[in-house]
Biotite code that builds the C-alpha atoms (Angstrom):
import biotite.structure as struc

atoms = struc.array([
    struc.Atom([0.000, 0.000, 0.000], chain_id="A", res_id=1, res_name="UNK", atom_name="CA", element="C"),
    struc.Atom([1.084, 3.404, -0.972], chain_id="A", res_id=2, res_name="UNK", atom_name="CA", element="C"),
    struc.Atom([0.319, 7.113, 0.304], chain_id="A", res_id=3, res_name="UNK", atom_name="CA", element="C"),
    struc.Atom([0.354, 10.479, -1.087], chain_id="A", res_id=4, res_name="UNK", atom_name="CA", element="C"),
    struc.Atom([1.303, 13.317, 0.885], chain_id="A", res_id=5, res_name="UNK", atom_name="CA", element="C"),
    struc.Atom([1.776, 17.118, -0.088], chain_id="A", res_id=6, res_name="UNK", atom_name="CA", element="C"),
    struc.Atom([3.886, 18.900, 2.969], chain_id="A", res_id=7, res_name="UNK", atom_name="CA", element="C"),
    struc.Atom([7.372, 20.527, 2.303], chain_id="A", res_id=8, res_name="UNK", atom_name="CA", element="C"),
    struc.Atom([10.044, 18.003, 3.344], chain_id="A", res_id=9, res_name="UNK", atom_name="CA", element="C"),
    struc.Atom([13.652, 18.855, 2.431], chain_id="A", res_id=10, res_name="UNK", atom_name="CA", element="C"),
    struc.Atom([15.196, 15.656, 3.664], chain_id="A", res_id=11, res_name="UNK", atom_name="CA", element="C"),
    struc.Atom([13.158, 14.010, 1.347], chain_id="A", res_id=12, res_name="UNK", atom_name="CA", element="C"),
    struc.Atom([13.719, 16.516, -1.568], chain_id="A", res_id=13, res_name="UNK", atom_name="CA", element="C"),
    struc.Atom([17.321, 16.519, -1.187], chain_id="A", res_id=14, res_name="UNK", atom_name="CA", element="C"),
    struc.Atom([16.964, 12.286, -1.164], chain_id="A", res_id=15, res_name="UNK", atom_name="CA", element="C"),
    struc.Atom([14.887, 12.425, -4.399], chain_id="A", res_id=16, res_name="UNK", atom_name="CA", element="C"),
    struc.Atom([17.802, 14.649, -5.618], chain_id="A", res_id=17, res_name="UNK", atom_name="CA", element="C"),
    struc.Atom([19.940, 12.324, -4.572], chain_id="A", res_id=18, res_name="UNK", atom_name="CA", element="C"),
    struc.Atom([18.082, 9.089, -6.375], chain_id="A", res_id=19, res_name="UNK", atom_name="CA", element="C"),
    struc.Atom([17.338, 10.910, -9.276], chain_id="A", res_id=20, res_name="UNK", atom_name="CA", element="C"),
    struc.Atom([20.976, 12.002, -9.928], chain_id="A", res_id=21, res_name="UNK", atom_name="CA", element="C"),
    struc.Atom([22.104, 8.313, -9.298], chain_id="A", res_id=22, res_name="UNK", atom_name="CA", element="C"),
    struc.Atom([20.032, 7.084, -11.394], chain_id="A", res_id=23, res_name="UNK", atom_name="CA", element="C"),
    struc.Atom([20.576, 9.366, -14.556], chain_id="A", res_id=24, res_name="UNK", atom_name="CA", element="C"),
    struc.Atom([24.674, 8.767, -14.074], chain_id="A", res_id=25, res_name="UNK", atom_name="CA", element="C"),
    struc.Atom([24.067, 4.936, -14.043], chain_id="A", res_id=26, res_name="UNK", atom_name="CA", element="C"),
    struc.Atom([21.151, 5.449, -16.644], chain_id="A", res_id=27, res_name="UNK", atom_name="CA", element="C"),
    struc.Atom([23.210, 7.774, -18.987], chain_id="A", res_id=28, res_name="UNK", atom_name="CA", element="C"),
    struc.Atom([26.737, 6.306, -21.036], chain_id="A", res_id=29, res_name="UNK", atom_name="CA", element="C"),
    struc.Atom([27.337, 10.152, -22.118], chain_id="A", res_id=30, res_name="UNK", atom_name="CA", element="C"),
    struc.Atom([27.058, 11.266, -18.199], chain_id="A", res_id=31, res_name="UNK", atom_name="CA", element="C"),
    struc.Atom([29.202, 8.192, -16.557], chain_id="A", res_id=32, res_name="UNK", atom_name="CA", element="C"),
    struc.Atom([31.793, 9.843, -19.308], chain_id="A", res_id=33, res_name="UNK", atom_name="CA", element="C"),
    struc.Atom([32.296, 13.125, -17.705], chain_id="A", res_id=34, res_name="UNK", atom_name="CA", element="C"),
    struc.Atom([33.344, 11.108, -14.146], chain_id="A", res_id=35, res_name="UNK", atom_name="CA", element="C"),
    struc.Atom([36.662, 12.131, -13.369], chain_id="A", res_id=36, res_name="UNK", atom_name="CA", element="C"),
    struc.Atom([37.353, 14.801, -15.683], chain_id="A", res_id=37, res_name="UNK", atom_name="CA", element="C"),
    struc.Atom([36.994, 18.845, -14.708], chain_id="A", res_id=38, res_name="UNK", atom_name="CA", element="C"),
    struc.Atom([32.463, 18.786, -15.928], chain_id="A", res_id=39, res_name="UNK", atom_name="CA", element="C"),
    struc.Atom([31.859, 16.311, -13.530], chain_id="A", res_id=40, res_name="UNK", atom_name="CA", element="C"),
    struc.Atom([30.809, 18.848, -11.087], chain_id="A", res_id=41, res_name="UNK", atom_name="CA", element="C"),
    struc.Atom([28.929, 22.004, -11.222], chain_id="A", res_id=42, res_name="UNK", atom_name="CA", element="C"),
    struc.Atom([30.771, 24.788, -10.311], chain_id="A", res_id=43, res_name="UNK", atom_name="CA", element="C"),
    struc.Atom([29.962, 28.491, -9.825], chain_id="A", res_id=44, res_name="UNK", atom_name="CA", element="C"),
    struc.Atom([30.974, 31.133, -12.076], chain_id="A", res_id=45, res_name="UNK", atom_name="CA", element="C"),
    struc.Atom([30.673, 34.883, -11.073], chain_id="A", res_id=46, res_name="UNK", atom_name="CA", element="C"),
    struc.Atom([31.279, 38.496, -12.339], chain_id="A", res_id=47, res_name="UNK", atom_name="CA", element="C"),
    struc.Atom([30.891, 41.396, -9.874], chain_id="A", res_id=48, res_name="UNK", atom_name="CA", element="C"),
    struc.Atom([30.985, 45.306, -11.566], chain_id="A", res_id=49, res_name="UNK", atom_name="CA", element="C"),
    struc.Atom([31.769, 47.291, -8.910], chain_id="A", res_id=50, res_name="UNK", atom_name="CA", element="C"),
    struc.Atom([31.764, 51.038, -8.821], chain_id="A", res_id=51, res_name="UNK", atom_name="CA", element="C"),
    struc.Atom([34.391, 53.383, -7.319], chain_id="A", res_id=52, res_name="UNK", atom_name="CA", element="C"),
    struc.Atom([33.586, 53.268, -4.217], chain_id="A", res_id=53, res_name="UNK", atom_name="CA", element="C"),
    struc.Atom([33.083, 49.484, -4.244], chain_id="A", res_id=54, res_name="UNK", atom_name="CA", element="C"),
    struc.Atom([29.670, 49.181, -3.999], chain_id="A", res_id=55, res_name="UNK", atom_name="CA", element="C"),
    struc.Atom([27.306, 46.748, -6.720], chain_id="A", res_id=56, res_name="UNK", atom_name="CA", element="C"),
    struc.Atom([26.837, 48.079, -10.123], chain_id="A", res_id=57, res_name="UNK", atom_name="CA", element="C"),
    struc.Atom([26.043, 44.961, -11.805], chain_id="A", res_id=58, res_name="UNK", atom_name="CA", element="C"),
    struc.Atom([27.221, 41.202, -11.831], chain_id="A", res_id=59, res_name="UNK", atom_name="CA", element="C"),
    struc.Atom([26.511, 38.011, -13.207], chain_id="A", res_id=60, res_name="UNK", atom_name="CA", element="C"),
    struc.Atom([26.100, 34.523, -11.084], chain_id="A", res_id=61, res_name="UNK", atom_name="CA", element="C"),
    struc.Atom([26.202, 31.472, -12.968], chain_id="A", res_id=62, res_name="UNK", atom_name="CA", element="C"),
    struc.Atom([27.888, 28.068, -13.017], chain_id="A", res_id=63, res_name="UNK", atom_name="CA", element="C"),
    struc.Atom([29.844, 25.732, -15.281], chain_id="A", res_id=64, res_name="UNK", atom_name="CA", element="C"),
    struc.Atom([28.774, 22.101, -15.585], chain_id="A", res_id=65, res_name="UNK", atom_name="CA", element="C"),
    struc.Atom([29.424, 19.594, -18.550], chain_id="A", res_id=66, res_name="UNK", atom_name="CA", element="C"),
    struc.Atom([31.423, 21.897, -20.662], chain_id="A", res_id=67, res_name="UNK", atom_name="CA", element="C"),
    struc.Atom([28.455, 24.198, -20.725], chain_id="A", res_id=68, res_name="UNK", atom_name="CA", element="C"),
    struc.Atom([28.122, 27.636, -18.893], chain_id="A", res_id=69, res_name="UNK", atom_name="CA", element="C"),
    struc.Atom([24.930, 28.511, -17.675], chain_id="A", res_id=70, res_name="UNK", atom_name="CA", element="C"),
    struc.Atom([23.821, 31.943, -17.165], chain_id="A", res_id=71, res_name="UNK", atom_name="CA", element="C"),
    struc.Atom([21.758, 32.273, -14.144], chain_id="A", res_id=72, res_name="UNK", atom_name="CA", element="C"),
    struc.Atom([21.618, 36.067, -13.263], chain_id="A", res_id=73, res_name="UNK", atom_name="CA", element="C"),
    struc.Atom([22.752, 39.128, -15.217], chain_id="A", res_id=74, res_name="UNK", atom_name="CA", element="C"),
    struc.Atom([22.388, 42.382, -14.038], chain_id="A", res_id=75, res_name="UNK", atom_name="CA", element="C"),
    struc.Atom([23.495, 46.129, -14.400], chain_id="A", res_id=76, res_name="UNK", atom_name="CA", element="C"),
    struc.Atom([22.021, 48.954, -11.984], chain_id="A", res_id=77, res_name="UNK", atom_name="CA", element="C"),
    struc.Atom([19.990, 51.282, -14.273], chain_id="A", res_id=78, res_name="UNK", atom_name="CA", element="C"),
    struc.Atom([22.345, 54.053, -13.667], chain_id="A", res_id=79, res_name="UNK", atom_name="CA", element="C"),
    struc.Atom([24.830, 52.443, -15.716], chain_id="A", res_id=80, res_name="UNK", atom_name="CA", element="C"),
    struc.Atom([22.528, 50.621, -18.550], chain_id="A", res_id=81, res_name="UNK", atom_name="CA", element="C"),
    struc.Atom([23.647, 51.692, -22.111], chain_id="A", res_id=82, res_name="UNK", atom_name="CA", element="C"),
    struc.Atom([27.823, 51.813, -21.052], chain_id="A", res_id=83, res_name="UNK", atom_name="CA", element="C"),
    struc.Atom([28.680, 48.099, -23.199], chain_id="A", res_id=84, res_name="UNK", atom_name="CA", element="C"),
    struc.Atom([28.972, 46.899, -18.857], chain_id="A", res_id=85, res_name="UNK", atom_name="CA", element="C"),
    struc.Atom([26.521, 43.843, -19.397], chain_id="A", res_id=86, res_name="UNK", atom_name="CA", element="C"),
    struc.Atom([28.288, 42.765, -22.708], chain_id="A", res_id=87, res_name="UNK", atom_name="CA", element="C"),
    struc.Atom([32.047, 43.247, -20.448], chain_id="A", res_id=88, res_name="UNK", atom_name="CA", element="C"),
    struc.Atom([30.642, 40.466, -17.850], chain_id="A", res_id=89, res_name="UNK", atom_name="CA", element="C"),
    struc.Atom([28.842, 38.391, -19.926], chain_id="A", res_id=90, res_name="UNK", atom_name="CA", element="C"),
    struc.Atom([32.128, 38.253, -22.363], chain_id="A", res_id=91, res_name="UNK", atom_name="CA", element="C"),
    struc.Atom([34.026, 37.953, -19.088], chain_id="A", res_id=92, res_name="UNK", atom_name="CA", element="C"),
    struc.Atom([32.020, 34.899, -18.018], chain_id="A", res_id=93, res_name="UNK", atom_name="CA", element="C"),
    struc.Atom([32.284, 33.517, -21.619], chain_id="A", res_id=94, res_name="UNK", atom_name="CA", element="C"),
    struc.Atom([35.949, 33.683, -21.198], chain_id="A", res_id=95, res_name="UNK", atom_name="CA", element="C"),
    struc.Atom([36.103, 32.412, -17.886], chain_id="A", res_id=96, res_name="UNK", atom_name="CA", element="C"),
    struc.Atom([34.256, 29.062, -18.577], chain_id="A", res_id=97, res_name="UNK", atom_name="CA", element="C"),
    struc.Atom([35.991, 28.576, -22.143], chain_id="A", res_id=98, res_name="UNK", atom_name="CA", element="C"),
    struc.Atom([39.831, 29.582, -21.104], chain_id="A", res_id=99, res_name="UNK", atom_name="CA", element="C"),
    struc.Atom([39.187, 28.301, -17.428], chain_id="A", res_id=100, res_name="UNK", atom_name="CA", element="C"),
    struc.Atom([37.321, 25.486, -18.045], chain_id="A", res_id=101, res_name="UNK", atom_name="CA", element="C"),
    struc.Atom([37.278, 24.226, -21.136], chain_id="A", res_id=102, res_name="UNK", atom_name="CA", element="C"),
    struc.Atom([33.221, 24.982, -21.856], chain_id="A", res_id=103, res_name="UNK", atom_name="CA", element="C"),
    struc.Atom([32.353, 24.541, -25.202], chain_id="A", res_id=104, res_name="UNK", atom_name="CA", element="C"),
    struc.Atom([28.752, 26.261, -25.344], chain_id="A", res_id=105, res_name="UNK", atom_name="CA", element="C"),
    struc.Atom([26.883, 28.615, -22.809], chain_id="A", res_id=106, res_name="UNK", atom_name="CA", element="C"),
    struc.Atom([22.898, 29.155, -22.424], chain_id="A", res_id=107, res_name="UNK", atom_name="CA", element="C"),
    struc.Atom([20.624, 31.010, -20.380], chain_id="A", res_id=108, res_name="UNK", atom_name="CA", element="C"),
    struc.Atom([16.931, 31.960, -20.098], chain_id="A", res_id=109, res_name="UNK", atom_name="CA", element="C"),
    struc.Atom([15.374, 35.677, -20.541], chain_id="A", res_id=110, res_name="UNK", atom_name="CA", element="C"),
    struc.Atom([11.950, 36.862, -20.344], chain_id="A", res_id=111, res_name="UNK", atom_name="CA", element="C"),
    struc.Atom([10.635, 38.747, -23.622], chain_id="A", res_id=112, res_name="UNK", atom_name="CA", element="C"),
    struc.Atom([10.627, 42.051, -21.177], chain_id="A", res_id=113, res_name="UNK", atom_name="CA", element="C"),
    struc.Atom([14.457, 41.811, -19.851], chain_id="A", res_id=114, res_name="UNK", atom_name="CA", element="C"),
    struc.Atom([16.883, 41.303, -22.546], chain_id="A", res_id=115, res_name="UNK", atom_name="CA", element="C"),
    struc.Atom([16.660, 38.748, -25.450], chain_id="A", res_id=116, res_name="UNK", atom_name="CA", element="C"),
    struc.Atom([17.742, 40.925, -28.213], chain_id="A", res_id=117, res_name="UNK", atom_name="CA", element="C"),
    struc.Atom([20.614, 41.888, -26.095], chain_id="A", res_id=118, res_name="UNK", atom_name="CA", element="C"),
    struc.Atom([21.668, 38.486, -26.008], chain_id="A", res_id=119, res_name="UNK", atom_name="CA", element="C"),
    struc.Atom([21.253, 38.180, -29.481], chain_id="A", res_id=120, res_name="UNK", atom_name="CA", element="C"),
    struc.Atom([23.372, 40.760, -30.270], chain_id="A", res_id=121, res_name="UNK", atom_name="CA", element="C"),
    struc.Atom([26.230, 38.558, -27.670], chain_id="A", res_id=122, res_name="UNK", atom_name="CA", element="C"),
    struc.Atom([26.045, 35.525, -30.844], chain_id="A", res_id=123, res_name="UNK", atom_name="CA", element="C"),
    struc.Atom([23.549, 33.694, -28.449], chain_id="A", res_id=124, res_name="UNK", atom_name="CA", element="C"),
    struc.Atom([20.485, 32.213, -30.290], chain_id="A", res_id=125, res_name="UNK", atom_name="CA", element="C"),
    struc.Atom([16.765, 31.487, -29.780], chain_id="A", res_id=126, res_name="UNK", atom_name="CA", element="C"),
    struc.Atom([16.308, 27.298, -29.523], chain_id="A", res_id=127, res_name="UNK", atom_name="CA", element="C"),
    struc.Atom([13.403, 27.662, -27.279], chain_id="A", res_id=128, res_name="UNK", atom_name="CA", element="C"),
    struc.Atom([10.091, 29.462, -26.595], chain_id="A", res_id=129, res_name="UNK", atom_name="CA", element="C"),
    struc.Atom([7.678, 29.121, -23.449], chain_id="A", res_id=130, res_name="UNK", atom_name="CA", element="C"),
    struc.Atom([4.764, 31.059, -24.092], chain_id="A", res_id=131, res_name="UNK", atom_name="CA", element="C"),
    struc.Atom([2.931, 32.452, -21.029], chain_id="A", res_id=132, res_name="UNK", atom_name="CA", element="C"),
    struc.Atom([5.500, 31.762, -18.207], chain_id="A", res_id=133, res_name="UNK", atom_name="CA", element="C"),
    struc.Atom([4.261, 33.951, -16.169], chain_id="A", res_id=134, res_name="UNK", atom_name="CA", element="C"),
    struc.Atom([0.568, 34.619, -18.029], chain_id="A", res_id=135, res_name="UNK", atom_name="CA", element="C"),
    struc.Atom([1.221, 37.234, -20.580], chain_id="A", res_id=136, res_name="UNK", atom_name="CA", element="C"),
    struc.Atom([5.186, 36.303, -20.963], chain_id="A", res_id=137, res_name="UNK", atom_name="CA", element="C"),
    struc.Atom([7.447, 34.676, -23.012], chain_id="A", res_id=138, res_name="UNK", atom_name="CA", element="C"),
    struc.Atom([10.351, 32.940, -21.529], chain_id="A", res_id=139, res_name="UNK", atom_name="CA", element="C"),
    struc.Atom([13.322, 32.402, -24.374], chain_id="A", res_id=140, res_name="UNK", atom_name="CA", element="C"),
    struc.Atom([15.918, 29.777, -23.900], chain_id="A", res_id=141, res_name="UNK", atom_name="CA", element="C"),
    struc.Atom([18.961, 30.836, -25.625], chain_id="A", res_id=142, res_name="UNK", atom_name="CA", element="C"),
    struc.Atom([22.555, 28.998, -26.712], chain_id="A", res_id=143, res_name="UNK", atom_name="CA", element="C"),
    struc.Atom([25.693, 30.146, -27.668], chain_id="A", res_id=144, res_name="UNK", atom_name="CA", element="C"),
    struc.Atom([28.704, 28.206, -28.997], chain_id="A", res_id=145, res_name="UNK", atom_name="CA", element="C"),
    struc.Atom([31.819, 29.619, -27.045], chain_id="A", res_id=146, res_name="UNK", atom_name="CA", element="C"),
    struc.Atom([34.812, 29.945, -29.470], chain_id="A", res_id=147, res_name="UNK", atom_name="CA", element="C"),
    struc.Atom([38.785, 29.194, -28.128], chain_id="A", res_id=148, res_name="UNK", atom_name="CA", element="C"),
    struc.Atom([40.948, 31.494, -28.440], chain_id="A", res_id=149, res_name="UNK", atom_name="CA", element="C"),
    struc.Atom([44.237, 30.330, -30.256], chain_id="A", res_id=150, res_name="UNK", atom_name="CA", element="C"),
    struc.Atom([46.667, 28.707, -27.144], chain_id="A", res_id=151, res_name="UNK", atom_name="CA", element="C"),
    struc.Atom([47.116, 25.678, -24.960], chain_id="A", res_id=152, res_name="UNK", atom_name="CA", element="C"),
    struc.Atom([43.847, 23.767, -23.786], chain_id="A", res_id=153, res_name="UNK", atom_name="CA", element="C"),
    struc.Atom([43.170, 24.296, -20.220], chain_id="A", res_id=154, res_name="UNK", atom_name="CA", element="C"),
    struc.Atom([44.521, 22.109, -18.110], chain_id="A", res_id=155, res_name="UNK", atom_name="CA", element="C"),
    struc.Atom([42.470, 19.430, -15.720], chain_id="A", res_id=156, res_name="UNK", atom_name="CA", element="C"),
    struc.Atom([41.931, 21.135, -12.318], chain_id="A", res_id=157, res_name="UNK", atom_name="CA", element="C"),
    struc.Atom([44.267, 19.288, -9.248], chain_id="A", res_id=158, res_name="UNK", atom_name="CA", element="C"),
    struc.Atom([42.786, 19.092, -6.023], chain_id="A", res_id=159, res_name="UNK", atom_name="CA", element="C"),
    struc.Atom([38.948, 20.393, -5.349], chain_id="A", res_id=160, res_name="UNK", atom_name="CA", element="C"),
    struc.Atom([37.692, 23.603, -6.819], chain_id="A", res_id=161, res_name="UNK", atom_name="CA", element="C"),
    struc.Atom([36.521, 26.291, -4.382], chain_id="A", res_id=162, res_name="UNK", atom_name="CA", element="C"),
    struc.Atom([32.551, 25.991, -4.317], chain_id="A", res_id=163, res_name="UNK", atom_name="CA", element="C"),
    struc.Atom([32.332, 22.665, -6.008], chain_id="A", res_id=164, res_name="UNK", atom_name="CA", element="C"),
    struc.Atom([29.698, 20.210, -4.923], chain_id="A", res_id=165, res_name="UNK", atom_name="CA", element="C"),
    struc.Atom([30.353, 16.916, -4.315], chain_id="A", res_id=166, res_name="UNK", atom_name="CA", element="C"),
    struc.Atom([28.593, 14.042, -6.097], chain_id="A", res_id=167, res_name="UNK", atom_name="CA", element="C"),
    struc.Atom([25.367, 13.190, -4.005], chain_id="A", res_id=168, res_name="UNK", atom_name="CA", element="C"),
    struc.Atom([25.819, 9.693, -2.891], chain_id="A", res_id=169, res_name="UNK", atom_name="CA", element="C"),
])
């Protein structure tokens, strides 16, 4: 006999998590290939703007997992909108997880309100659409292919990387 039940539990979200991932790495050939090797873990990836006085202009948080870079958060204070300073840490984070971490592509999501053209104009491109998410908007998924620069491959992280998770068990 089985029950339902509906409360908030985080032990037993953070065990689903846990199953779930196990089960995709013993599930998935191309996944049990990154073991070992510096995608296995997700790591974060962040760009602060600071002003002159040190305080938050802009930044973007984001994270590096499977050769990929994933955009989380971009933002720049309205103040300073219209300066090229979203384009300097989104290229910074571009070159960060490509030179750093040998990340071959990069994607992110946008609502049709915040930014997607300016992402367009960053080479990024449109492969999906979520109509009403929230009612009334469109969410845009958007990829990029993240072009080396000419020089030697990064090399395989030693040791642990700050702020990297460990495999769930």
């Amino acid at each position: 006999m089985f029950r339902l039940e509906t409360e908030v539990d985080k032990e037993r979200r953070i065990l689903l998590g846990r199953r779930l991932h196990d089960d995709n790495w013993d599930g998935s050939p191309e996944l049990r290939a990154l073991r070992s090797t510096s995608a296995e873990h997700e790591v974060p990836l962040e760009v602060w703007l600071l002003d002159d006085q040190g305080a938050l202009a802009g930044g973007l948080s984001g994270r590096t997992w499977a050769y990929w870079l994933h955009v989380d958060l971009l933002w720049v204070d309205t103040r300073h909108r219209g300066l090229g300073l979203g384009s300097r840490l989104l290229s910074e984070a571009e070159r960060l997880a490509r030179d750093d971490r040998a990340c071959t592509r990069s994607r992110l999501e946008t609502w049709g309100f915040q930014a997607p053209d300016f992402y367009r104009k960053q080479g990024y491109e449109v492969v999906g659409e979520v109509e009403d998410y929230p009612p009334g908007v469109a969410e845009f998924i958007l990829v990029k292919q993240l072009e080396r620069s000419a020089g030697p491959l990064p090399r395989e992280p030693r040791g642990r990387l700050p702020g990297r998770r460990d495999r769930p068990r």
